[in-house]
N, CA, C and O atoms as CSV, one atom per row, in Angstrom:
chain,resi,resn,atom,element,x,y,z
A,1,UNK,N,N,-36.653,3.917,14.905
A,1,UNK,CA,C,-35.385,3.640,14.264
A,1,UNK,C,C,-35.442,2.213,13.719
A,1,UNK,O,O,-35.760,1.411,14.598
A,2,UNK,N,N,-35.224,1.669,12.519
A,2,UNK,CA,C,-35.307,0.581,11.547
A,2,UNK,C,C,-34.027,-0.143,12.613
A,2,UNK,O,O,-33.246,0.302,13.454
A,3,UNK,N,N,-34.330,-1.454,12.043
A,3,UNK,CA,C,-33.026,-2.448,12.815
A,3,UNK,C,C,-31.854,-2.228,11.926
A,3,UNK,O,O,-30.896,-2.421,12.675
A,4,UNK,N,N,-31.495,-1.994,11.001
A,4,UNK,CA,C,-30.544,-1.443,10.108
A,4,UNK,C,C,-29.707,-0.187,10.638
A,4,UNK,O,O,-28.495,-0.073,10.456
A,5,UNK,N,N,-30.353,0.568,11.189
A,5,UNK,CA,C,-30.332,1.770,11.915
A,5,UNK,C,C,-29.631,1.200,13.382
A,5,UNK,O,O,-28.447,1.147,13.712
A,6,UNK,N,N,-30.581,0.895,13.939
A,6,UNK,CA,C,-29.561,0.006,15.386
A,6,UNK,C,C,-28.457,-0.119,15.347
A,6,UNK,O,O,-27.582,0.537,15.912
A,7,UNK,N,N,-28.320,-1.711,14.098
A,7,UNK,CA,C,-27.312,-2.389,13.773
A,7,UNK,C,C,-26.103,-1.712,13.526
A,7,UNK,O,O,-25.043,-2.334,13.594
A,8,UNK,N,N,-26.131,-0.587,13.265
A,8,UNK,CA,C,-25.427,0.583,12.800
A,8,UNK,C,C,-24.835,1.026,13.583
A,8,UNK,O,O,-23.614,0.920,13.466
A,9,UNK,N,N,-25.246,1.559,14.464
A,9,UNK,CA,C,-24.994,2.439,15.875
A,9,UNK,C,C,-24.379,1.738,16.472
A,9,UNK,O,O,-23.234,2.097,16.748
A,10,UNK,N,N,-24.912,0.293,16.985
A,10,UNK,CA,C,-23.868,-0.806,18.003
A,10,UNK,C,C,-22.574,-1.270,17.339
A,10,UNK,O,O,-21.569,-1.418,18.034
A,11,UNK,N,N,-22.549,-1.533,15.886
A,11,UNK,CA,C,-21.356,-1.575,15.245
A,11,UNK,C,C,-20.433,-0.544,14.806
A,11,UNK,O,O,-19.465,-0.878,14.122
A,12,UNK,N,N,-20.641,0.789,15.150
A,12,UNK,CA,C,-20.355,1.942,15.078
A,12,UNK,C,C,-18.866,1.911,15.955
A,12,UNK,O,O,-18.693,1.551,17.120
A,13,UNK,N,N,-17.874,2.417,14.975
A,13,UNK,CA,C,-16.353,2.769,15.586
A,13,UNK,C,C,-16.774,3.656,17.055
A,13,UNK,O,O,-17.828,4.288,17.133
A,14,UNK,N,N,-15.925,3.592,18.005
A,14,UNK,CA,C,-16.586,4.930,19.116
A,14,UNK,C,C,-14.820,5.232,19.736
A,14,UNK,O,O,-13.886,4.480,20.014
A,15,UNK,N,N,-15.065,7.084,19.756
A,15,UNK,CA,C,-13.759,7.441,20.707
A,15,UNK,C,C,-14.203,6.707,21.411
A,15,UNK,O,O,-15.379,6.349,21.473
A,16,UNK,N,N,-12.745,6.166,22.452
A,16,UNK,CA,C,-12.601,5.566,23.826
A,16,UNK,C,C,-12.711,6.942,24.661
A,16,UNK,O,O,-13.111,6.625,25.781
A,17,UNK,N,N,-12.575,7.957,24.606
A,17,UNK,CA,C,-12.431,9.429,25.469
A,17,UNK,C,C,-13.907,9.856,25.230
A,17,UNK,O,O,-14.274,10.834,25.882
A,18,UNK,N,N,-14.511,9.467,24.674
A,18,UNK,CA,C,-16.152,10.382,23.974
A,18,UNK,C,C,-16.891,9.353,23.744
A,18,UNK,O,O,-16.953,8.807,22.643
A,19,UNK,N,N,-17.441,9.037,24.634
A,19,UNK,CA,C,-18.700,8.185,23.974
A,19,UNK,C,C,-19.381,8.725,22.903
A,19,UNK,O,O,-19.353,8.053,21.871
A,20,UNK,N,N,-20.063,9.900,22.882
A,20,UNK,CA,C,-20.700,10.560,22.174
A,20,UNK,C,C,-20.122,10.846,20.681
A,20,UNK,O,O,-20.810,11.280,19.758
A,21,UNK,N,N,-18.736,10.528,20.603
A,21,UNK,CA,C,-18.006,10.810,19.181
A,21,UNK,C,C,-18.078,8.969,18.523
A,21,UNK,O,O,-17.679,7.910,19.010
A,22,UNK,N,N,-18.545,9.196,17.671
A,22,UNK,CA,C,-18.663,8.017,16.545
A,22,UNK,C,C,-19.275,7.993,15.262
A,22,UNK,O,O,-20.201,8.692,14.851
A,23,UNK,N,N,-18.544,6.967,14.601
A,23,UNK,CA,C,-18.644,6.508,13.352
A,23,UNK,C,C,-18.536,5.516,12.688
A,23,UNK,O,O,-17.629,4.719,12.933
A,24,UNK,N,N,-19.581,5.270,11.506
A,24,UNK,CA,C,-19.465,3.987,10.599
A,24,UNK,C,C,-18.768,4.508,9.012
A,24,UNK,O,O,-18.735,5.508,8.294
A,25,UNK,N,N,-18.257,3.073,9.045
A,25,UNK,CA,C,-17.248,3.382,7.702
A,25,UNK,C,C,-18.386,2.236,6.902
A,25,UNK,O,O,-18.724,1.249,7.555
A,26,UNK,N,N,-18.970,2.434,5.410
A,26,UNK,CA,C,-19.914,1.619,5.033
A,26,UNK,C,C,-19.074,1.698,3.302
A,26,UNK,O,O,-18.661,2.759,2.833
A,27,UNK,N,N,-18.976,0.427,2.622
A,27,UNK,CA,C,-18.398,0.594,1.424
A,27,UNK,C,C,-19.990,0.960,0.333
A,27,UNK,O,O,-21.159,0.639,0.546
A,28,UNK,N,N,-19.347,1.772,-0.875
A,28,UNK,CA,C,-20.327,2.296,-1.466
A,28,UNK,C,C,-20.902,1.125,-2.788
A,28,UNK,O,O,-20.178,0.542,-3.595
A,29,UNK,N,N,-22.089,1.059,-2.692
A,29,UNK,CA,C,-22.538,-0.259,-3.662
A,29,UNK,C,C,-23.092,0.446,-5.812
A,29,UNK,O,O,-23.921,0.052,-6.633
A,30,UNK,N,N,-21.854,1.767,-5.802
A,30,UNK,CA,C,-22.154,2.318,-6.899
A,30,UNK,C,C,-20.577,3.023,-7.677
A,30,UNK,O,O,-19.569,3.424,-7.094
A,31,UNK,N,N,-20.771,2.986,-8.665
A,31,UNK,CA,C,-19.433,4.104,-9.031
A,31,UNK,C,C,-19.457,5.503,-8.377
A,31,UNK,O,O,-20.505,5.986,-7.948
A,32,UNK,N,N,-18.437,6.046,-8.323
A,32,UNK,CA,C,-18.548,6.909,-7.413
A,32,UNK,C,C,-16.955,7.957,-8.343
A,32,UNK,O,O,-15.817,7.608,-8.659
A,33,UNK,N,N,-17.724,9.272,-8.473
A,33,UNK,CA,C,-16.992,10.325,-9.017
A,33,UNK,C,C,-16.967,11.490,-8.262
A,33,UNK,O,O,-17.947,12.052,-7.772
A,34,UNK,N,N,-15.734,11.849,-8.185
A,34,UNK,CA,C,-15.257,13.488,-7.806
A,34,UNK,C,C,-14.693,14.459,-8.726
A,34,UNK,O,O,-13.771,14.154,-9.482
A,35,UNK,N,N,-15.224,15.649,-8.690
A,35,UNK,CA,C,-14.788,16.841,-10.090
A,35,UNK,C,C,-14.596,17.961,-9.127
A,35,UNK,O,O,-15.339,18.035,-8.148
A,36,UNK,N,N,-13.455,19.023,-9.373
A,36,UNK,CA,C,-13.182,19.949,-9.160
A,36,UNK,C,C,-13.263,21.068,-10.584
A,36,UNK,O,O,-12.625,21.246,-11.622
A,37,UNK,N,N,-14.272,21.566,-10.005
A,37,UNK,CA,C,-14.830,21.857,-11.823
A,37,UNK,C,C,-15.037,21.044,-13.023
A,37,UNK,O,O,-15.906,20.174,-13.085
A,38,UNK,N,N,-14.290,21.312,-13.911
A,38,UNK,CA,C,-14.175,20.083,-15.045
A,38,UNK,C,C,-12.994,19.192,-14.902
A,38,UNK,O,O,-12.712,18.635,-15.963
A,39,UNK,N,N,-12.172,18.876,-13.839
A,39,UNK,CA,C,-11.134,18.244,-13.638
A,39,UNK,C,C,-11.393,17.144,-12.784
A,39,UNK,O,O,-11.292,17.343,-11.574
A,40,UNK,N,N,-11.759,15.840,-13.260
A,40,UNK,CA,C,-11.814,14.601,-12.385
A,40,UNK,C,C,-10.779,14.595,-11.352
A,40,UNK,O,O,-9.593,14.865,-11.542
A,41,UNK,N,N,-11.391,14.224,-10.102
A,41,UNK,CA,C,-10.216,13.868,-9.288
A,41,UNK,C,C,-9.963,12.279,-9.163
A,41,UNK,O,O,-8.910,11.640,-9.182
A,42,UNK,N,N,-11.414,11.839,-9.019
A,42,UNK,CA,C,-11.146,10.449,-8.588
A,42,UNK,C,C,-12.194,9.748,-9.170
A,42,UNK,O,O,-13.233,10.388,-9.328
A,43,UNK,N,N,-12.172,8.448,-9.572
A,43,UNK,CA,C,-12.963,7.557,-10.042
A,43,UNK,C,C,-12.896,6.015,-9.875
A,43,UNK,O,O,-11.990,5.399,-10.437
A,44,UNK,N,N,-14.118,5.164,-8.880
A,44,UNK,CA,C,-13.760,4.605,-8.170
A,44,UNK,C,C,-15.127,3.611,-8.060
A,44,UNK,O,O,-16.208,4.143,-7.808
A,45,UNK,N,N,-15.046,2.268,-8.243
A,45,UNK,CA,C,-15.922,1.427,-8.048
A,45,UNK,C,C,-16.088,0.900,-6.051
A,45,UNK,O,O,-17.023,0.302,-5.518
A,46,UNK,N,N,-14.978,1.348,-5.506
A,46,UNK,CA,C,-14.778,0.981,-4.542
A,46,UNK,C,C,-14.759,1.779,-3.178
A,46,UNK,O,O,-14.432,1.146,-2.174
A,47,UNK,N,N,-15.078,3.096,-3.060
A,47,UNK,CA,C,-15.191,3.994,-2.183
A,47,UNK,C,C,-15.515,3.652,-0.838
A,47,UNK,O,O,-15.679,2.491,-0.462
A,48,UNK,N,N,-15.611,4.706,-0.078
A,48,UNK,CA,C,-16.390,4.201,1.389
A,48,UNK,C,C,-17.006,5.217,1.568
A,48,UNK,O,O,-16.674,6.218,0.934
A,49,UNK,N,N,-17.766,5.250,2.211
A,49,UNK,CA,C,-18.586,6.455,3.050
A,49,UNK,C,C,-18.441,6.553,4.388
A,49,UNK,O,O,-18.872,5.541,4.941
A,50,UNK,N,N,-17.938,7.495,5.259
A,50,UNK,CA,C,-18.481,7.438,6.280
A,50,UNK,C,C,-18.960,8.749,7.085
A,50,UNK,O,O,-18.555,9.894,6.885
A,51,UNK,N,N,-20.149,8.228,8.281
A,51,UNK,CA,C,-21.083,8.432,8.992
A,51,UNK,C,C,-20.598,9.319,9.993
A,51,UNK,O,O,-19.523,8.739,10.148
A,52,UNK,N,N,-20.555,10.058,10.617
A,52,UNK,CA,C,-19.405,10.547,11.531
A,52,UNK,C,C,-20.640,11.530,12.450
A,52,UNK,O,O,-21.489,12.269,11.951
A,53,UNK,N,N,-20.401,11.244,13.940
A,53,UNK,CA,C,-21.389,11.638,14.683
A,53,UNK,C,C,-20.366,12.654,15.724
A,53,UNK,O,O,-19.252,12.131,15.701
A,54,UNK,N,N,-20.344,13.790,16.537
A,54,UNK,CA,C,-19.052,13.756,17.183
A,54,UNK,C,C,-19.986,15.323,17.866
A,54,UNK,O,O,-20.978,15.312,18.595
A,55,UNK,N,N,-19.256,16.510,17.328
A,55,UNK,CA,C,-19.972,17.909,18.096
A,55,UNK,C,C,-21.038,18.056,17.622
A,55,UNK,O,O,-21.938,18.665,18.201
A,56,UNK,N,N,-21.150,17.526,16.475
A,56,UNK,CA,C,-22.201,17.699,15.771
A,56,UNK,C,C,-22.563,16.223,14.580
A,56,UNK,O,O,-21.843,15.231,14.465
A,57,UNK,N,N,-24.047,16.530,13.717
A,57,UNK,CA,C,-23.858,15.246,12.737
A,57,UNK,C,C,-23.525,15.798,11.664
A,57,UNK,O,O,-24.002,16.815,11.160
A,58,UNK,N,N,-22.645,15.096,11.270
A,58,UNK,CA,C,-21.717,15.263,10.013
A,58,UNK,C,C,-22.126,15.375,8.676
A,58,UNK,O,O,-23.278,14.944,8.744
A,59,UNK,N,N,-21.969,15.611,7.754
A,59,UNK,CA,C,-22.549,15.150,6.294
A,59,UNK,C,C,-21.701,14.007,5.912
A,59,UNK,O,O,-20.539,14.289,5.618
A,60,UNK,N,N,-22.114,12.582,5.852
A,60,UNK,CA,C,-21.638,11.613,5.230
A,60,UNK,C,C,-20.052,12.403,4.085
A,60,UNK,O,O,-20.079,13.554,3.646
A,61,UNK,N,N,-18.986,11.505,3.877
A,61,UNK,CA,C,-18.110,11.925,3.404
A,61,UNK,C,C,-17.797,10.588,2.891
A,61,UNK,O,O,-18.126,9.476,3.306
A,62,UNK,N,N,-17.114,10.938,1.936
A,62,UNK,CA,C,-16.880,9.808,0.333
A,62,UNK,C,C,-15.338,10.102,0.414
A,62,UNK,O,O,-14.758,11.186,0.345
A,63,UNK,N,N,-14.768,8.660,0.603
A,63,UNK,CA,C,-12.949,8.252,0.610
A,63,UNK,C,C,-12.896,7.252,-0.537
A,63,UNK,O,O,-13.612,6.301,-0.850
A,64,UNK,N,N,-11.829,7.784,-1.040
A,64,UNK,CA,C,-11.680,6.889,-2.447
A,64,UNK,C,C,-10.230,6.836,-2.416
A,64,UNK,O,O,-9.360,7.702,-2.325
A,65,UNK,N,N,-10.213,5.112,-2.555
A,65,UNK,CA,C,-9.045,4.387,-2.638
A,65,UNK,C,C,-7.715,5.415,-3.211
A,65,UNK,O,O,-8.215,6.230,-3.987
A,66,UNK,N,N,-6.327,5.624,-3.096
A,66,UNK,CA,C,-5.746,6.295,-3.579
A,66,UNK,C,C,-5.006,5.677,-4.935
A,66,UNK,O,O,-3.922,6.011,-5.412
A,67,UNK,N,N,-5.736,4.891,-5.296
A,67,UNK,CA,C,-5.293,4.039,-6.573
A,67,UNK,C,C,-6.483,4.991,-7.653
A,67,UNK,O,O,-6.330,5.338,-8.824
A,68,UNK,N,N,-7.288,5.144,-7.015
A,68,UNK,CA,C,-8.571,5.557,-7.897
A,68,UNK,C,C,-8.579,6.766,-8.152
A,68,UNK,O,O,-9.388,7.166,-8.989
A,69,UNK,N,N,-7.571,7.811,-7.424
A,69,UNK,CA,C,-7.106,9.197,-7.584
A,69,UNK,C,C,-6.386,9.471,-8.908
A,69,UNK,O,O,-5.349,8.852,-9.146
A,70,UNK,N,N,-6.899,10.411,-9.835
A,70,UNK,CA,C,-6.400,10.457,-11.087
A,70,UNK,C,C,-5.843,12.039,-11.470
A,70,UNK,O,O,-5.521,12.627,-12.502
A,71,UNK,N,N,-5.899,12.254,-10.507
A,71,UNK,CA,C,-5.631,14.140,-10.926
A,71,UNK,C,C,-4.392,13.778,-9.854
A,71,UNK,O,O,-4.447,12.910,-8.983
A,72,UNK,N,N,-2.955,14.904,-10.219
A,72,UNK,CA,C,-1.968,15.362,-9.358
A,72,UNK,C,C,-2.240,16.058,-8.450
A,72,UNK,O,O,-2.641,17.208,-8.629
A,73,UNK,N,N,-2.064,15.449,-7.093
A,73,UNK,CA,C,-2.264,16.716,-6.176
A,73,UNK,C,C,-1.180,16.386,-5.372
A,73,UNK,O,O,-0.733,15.241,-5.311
A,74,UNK,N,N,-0.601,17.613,-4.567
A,74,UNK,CA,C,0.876,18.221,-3.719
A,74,UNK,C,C,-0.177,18.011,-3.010
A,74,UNK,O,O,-1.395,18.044,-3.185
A,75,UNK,N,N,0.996,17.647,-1.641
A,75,UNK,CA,C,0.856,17.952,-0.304
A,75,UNK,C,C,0.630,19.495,0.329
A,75,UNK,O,O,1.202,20.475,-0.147
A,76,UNK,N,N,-0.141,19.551,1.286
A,76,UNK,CA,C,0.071,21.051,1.652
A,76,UNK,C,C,0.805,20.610,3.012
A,76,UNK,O,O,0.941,19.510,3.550
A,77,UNK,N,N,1.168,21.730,3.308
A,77,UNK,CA,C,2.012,21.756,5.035
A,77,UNK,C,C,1.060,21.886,5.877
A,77,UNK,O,O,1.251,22.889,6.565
A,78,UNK,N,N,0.301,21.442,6.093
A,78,UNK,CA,C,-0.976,21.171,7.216
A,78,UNK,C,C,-1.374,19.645,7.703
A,78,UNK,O,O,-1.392,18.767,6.840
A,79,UNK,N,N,-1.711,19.296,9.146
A,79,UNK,CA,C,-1.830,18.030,9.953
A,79,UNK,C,C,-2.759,18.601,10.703
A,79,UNK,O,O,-2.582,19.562,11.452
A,80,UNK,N,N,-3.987,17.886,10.471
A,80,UNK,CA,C,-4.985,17.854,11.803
A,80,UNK,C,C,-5.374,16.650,12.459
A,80,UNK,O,O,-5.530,15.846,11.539
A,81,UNK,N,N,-5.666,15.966,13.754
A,81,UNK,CA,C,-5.475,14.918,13.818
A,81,UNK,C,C,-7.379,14.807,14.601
A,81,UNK,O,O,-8.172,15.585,15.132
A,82,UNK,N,N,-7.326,13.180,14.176
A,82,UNK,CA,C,-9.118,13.466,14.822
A,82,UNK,C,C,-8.924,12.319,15.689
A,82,UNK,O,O,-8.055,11.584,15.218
A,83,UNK,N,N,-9.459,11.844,16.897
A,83,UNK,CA,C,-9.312,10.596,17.948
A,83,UNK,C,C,-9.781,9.478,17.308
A,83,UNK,O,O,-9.165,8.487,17.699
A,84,UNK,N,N,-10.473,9.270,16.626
A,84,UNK,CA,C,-10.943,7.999,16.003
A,84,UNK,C,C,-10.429,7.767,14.268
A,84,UNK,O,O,-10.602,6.786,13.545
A,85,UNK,N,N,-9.827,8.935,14.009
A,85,UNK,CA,C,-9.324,8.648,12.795
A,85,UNK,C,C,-7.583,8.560,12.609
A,85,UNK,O,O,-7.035,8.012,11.652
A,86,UNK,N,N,-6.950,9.155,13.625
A,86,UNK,CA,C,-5.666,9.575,13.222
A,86,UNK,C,C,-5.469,10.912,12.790
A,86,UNK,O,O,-6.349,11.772,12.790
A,87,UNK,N,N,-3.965,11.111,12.317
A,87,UNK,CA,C,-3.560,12.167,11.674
A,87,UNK,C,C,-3.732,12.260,10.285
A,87,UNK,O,O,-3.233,11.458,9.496
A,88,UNK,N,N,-4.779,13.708,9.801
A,88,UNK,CA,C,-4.890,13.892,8.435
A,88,UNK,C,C,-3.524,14.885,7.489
A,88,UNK,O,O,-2.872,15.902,7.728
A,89,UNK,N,N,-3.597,14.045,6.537
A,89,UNK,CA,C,-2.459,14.912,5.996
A,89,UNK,C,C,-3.163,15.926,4.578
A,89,UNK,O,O,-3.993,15.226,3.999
A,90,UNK,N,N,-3.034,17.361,3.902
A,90,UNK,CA,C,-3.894,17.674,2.665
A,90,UNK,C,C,-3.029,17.535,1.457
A,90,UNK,O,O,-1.890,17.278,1.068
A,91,UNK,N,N,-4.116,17.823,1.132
A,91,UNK,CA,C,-3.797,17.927,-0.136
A,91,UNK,C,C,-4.158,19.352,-1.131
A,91,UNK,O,O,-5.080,20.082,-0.767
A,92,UNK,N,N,-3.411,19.666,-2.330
A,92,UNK,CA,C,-4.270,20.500,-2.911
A,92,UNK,C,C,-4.176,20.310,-4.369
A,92,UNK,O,O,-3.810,19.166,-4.641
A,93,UNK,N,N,-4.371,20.999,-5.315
A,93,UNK,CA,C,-5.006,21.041,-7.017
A,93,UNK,C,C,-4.559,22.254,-7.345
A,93,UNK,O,O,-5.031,23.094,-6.578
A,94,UNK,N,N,-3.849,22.712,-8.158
A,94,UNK,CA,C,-3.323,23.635,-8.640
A,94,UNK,C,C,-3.099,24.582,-7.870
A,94,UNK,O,O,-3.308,25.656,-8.435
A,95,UNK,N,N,-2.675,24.710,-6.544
A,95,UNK,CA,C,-2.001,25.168,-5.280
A,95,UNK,C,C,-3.090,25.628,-4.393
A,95,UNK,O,O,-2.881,26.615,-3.687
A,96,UNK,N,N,-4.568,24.840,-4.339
A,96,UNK,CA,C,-5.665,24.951,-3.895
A,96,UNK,C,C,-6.158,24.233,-2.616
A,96,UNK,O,O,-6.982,23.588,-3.264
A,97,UNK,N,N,-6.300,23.920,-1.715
A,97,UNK,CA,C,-6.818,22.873,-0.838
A,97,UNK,C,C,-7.848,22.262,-1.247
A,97,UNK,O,O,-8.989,22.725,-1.253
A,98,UNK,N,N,-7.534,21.255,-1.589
A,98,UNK,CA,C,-8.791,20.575,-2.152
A,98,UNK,C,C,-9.297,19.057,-1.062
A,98,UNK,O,O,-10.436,18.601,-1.157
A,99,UNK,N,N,-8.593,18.645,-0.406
A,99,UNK,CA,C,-9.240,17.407,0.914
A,99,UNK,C,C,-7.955,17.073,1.064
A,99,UNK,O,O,-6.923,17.572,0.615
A,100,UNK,N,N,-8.291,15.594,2.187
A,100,UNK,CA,C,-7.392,15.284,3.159
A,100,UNK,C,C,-7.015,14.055,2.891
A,100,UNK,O,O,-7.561,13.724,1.839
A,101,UNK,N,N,-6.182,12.984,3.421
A,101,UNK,CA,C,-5.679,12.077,3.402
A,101,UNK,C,C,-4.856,11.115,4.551
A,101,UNK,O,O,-3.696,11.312,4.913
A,102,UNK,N,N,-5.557,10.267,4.922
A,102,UNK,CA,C,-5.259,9.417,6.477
A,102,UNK,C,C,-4.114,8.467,5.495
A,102,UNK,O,O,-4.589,7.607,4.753
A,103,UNK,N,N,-2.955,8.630,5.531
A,103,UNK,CA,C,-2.069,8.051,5.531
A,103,UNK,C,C,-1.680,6.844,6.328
A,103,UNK,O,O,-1.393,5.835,5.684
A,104,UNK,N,N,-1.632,6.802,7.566
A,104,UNK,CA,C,-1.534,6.182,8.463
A,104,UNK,C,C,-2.499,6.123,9.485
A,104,UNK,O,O,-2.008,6.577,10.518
A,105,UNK,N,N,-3.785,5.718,9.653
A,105,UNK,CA,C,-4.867,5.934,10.349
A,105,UNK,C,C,-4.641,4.928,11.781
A,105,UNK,O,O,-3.753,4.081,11.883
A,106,UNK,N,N,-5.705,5.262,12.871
A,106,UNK,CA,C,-5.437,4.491,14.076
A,106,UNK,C,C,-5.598,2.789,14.381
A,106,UNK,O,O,-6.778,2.861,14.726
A,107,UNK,N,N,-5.432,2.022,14.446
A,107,UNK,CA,C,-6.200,0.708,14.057
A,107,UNK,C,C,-7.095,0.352,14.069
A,107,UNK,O,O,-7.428,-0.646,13.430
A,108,UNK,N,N,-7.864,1.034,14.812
A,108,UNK,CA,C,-9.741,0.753,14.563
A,108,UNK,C,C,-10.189,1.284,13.162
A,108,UNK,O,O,-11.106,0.663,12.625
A,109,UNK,N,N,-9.595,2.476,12.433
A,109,UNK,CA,C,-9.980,2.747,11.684
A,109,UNK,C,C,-9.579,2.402,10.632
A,109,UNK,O,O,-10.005,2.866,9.574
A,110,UNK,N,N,-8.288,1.133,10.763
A,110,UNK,CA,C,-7.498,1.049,8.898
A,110,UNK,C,C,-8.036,0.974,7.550
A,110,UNK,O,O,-7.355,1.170,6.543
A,111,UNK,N,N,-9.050,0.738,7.551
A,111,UNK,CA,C,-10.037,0.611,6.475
A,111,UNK,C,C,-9.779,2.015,5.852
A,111,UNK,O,O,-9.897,1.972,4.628
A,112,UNK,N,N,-9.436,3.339,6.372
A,112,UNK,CA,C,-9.454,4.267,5.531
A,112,UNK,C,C,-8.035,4.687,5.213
A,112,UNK,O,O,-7.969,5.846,4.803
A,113,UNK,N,N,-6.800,3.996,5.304
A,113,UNK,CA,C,-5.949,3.872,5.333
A,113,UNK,C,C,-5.338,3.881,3.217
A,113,UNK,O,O,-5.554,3.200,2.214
A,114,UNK,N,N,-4.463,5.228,3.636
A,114,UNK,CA,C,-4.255,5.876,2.150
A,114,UNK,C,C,-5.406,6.220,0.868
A,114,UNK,O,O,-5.337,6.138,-0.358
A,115,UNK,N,N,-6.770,6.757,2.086
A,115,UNK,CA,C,-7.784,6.939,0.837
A,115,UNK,C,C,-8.056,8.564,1.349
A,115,UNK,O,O,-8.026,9.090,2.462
A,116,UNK,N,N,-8.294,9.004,0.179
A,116,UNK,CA,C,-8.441,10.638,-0.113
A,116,UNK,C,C,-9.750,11.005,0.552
A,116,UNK,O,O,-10.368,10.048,1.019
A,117,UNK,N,N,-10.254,12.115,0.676
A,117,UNK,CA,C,-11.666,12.675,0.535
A,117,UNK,C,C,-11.297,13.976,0.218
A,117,UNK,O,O,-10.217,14.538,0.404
A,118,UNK,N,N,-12.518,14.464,-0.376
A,118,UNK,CA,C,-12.537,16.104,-0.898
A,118,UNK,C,C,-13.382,16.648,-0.112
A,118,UNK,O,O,-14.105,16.016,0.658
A,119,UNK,N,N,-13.356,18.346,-0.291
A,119,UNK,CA,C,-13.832,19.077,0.498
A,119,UNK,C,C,-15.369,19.452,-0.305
A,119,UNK,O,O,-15.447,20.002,-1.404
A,120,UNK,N,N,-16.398,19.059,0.442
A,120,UNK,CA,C,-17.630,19.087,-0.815
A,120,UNK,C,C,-18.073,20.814,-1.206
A,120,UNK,O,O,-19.045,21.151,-1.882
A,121,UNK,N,N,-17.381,21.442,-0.770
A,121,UNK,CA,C,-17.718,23.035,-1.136
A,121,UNK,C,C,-16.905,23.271,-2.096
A,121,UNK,O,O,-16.952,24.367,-2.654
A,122,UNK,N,N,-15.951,22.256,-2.508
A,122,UNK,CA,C,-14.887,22.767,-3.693
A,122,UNK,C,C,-14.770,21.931,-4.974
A,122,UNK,O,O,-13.956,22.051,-5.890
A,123,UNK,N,N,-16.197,20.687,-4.758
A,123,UNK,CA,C,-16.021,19.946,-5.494
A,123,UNK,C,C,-17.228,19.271,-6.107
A,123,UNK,O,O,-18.188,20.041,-6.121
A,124,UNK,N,N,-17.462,18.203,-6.564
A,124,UNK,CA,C,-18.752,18.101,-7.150
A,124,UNK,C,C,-18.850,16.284,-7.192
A,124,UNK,O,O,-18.216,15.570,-7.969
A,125,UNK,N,N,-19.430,16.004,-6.559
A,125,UNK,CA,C,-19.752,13.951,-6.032
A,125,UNK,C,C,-20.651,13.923,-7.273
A,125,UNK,O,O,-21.292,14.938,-7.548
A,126,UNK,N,N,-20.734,12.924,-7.975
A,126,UNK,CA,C,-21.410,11.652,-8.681
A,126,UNK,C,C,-21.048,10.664,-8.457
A,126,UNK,O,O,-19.947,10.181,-8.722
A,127,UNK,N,N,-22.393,9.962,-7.650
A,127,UNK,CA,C,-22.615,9.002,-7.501
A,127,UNK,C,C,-23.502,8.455,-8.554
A,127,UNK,O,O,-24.458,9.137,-8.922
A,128,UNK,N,N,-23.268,7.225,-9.105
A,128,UNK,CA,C,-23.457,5.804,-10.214
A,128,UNK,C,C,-23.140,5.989,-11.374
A,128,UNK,O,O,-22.100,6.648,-11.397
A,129,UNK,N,N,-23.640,5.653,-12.757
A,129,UNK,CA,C,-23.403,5.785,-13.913
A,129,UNK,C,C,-23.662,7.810,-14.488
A,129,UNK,O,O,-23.462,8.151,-15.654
C-alpha cells in the first residue's frame, strides 16, 4: 500500500458504532459532468468524490455543489439515513429517481452539505474537458 494510500485510511471519516464503516471525501482536480441521457444535470469545476468502505467497497461517487446543478429536479417522498453521512433526501427528473441529496449532513461530514449525487445506472459521469 503507497503512503498516499495510508495517509488516506488514517484520515478517513469512521462510524463511531463500526469501525469497519468509513470514508474519504477528496475534492476533484478536473471538470466534472453529469447527463441523464442528453440532459445535463450538473456541471462543476468543484465536485468531491467520495471513497466509502462499509458492507462492502463502494464505487467512488461524485457530489456536485448544488449551485452547479442545472437541470430541475422535485423532491421525491423518500429519506434514507447513513451513520456517517446523515439523512439523504431524493431527488428525481421528469418524475424519475435520479440521486440523493444530504441537505443537512452530520458534522463530521459537512463538506457534503447541500451537494447532489446521481445514481450511476441512470446516468452518464464526464470527467475533464
Amino acid at each position: 500500500m503507497s503512503d498516499t494510500s495510508i495517509a488516506a485510511l488514517r484520515d478517513a471519516l469512521k462510524n463511531p458504532n463500526d469501525p469497519n464503516h468509513m470514508m474519504v471525501i477528496k475534492t476533484t482536480p478536473r471538470r466534472m459532468r453529469v447527463y441523464a441521457g442528453d440532459t445535463l444535470l450538473a456541471d462543476s469545476l468543484s465536485a468531491l468524490r467520495v471513497m466509502e468502505l462499509g458492507k462492502s467497497v463502494y464505487d467512488p461517487v461524485i457530489y456536485f455543489p448544488e449551485e452547479d446543478v442545472v437541470a430541475t429536479l422535485n423532491a421525491v417522498e423518500k429519506s434514507t439515513h447513513c451513520p456517517i453521512k446523515g439523512d439523504a433526501s431524493y431527488m428525481a427528473l421528469a418524475n424519475e429517481e435520479i440521486g440523493w441529496v444530504y441537505k443537512d449532513p452530520i458534522p463530521m461530514t459537512r463538506q457534503l452539505k447541500g451537494h447532489h449525487a446521481f445514481w450511476p445506472s441512470k446516468t452518464r459521469l464526464v470527467e475533464g474537458e
